[in-house]
C-alpha positions in Angstrom: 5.5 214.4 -17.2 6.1 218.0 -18.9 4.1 220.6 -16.8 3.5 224.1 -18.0 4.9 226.0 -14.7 4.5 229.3 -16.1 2.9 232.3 -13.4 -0.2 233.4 -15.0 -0.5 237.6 -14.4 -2.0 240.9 -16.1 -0.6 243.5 -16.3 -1.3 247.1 -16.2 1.0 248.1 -19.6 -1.1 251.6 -19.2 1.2 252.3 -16.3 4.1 250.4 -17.7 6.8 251.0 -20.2 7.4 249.0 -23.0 9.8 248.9 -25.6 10.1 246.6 -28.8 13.0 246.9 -31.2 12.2 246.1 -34.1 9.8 247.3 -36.8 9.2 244.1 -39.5 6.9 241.6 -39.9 7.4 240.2 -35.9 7.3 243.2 -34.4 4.0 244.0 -36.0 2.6 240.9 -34.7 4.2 242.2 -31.4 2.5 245.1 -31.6 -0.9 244.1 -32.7 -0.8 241.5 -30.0 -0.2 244.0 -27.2 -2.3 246.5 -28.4 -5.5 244.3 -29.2 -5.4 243.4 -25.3 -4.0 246.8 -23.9 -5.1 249.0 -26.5 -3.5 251.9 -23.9 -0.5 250.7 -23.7 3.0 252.4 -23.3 4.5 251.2 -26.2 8.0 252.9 -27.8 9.5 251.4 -30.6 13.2 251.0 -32.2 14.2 250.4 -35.6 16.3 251.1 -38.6 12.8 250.9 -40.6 9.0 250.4 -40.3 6.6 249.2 -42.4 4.0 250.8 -43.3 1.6 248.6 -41.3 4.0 248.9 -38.1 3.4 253.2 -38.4 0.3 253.1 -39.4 -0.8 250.8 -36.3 1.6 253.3 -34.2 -0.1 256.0 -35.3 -3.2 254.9 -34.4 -2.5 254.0 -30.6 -0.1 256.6 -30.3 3.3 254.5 -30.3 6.2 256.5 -30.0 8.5 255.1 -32.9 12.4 255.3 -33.1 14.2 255.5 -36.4 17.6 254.3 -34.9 19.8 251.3 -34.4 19.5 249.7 -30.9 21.6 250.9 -28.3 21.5 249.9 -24.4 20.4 253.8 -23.8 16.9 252.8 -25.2 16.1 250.4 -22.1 16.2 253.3 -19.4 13.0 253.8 -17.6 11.3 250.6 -19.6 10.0 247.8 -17.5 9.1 245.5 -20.5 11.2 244.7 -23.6 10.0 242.8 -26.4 12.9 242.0 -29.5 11.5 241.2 -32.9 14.2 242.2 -35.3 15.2 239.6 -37.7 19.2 239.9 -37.1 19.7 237.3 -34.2 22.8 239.0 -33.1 20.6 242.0 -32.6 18.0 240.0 -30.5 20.8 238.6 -28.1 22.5 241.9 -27.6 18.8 243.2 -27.0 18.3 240.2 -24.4 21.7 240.7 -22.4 21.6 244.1 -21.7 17.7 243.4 -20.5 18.8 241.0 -18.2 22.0 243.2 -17.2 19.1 246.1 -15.8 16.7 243.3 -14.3 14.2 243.8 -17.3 11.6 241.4 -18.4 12.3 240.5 -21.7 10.5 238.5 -24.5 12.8 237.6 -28.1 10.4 237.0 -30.3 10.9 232.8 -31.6 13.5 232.4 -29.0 12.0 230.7 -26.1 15.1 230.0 -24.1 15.4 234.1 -24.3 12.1 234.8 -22.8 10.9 235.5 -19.0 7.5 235.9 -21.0 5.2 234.5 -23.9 2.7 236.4 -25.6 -0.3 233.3 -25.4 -3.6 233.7 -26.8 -6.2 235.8 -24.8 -10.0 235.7 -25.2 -11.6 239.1 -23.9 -15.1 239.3 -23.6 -15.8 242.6 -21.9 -13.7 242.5 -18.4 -13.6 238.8 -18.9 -10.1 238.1 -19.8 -8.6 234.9 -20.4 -5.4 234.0 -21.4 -3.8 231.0 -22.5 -0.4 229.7 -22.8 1.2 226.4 -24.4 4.4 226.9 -22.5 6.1 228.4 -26.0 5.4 224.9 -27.7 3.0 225.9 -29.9 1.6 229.4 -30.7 -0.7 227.9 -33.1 -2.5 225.8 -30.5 -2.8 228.8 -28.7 -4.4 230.8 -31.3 -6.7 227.8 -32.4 -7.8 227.6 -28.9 -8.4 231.3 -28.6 -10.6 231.4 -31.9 -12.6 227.8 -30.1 -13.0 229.8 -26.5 -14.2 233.5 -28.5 -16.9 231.3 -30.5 -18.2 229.6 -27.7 -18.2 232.1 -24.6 -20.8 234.3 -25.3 -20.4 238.4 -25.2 -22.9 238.6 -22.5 -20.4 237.1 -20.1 -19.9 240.7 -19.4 -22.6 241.3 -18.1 -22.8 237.9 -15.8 -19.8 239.5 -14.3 -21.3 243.0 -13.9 -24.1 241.7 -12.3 -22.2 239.5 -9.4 -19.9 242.3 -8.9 -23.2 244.3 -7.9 -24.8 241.9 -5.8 -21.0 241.3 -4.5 -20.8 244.8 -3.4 -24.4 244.4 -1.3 -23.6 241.4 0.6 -23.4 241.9 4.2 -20.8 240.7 6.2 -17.2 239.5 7.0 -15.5 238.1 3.7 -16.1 234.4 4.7 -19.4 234.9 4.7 -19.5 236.8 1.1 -17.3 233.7 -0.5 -20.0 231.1 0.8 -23.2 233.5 -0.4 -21.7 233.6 -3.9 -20.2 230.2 -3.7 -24.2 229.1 -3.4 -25.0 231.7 -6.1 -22.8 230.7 -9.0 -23.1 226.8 -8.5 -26.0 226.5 -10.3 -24.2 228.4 -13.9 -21.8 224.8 -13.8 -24.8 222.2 -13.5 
């Protein structure tokens, strides 16, 4: 049976740097993606063009933006590279010399080329969720991002603010803190 074994983690792109090379329709969608869940991101960019949408969004989150070709020199000091041009040849190069400097790397509709997805994530306050279909099918993902925003309420927020504050006044070792909230929250799945 086919088993998503993909490591789930969030990460801190505010103290990362992140680079995607390209400035079309994909990296766009890149972009928005990163920036609706890290909204203070690191983010450079590198391409021959932008659209208008691309520097307008830039502008906005303060995205540093590139108008160059690619070269190798772009990935010093970057911990994160995402390619979305729409020149394979540009997206392999992009992908080699990642992989050459131990970078993660994502090539955007490449899944063999990836040591990341971008999968759907809910957010409700400092609820996050994310979601992944193992890069079979971004559309699931989104579907099922729209389903889980609809049905988990905003107020989840505060849920969470609230344990973290009774949390924080529980007396004890940590056993003893796991076992009072254990008791607490088992009556919010009956």
């Amino acid at each position: 049976m086919d088993q998503n074994n993909l490591y789930p983690i969030f990460l801190k792109m505010n103290q990362l740097q992140a680079l995607i090379v390209g400035g079309g329709n994909v990296a766009l969608e890149k972009l928005t993606f990163l920036l609706k869940s890290s909204p203070d991101a690191n983010v450079t960019m590198v391409a021959l063009f932008f659209k208008d949408e691309v520097k307008e969004l830039a502008d906005r989150f303060d995205v540093k933006c590139i108008t160059m070709a690619y070269d190798e020199s772009f990935l010093c000091d970057k911990d994160l590279i995402i390619a979305a041009t729409n020149k394979p040849e540009v997206n392999k190069r992009v992908y080699n010399d990642a992989k050459r400097r131990n970078l993660l790397i994502n090539v955007a509709d490449t899944p063999k080329l990836c040591d990341f997805y971008l999968g759907g994530i809910v957010t409700k306050g400092n609820i996050k969720i994310a979601i992944s279909t193992n890069g079979k099918s971004p559309t699931m993902a989104k579907r099922l991002r729209q389903f889980f925003e609809a049905i988990i309420p905003d107020e989840i927020d505060d849920l969470a603010q609230n344990l973290n504050r009774f949390r924080k006044g529980i007396k004890g070792d940590f056993a003893s803190k796991v076992i009072q909230l254990n008791k607490l929250t088992q009556s919010l799945i009956k």
